[in-house]
N, C-alpha and C positions, 0 to 999 in steps of 0.2 A: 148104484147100490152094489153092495157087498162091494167098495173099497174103500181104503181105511184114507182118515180124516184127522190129523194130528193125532196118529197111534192110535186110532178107534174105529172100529167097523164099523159102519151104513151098512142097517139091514134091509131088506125088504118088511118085516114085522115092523121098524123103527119109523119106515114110511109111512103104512098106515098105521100106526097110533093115533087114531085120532077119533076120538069117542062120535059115534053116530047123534048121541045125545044130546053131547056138548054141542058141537056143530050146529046140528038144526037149531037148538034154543040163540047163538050168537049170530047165526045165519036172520035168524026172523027178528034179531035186535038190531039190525044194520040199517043206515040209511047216510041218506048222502050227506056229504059233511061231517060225518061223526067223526066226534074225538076217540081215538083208541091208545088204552091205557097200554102202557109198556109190559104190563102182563100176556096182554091179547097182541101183541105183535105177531109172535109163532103163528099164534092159531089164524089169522087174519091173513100170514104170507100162504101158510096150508092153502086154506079156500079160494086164493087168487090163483097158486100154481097150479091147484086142481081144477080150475077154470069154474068154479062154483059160482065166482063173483068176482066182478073185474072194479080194480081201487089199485087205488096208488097211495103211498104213505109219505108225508110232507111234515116235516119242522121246520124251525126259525132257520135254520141255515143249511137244511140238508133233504135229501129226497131218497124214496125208492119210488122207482116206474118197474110196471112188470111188461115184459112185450111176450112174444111168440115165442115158442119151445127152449122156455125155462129160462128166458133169457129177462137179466133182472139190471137194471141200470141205478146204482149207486149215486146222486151226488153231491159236493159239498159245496158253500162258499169260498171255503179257502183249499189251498193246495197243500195236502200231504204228503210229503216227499218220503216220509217215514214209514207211512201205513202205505203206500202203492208201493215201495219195494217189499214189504212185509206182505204183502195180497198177491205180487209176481213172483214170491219166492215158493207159494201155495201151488203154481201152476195158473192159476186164474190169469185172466188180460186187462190191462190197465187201458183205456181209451181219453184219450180227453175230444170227447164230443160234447155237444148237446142232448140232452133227451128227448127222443125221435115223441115222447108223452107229454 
């Protein structure tokens, strides 16, 4: 928080944006195997990183695993040569592992 992100500040306020309301009503809609729409992404990675509920999010060719302090494992079937130097040019670390999830 508070450093800037493709010319854009992380606030601390932008952290918590996250309606107490909204939350608990999507919190108590959750259960194993659900499909989640591309809308609820954000709010679904929110409640994982805030340790509220532990999930992982899976499509036809690609994954996120979330592990220990903030640490978020991206991956695909095929090899991006394009997007991993655009995500190392960010600062971020490019790994080719398997997902410890």
């Amino acid at each position: 928080m508070g450093k800037s992100f493709n010319n854009t500040e992380f606030t601390f306020e932008e952290y918590l944006d996250l309606s107490e309301t909204e939350a608990k009503e999507f919190y108590d809609s959750l259960n194993n195997g659900m499909l989640i729409g591309a809308e609820k992404i954000g709010l679904v990675t929110k409640l994982i990183l805030r340790e509220m509920v532990w999930g992982k999010l899976v499509g036809d060719s690609s994954f996120i695993h979330f592990g220990y302090d903030y640490y978020m494992y991206f991956g695909f079937e095929k090899d991006l040569k394009n997007a991993r130097k655009s995500i190392e040019n960010t600062g971020l670390f490019v790994e080719n592992i398997r997902s410890p999830y």
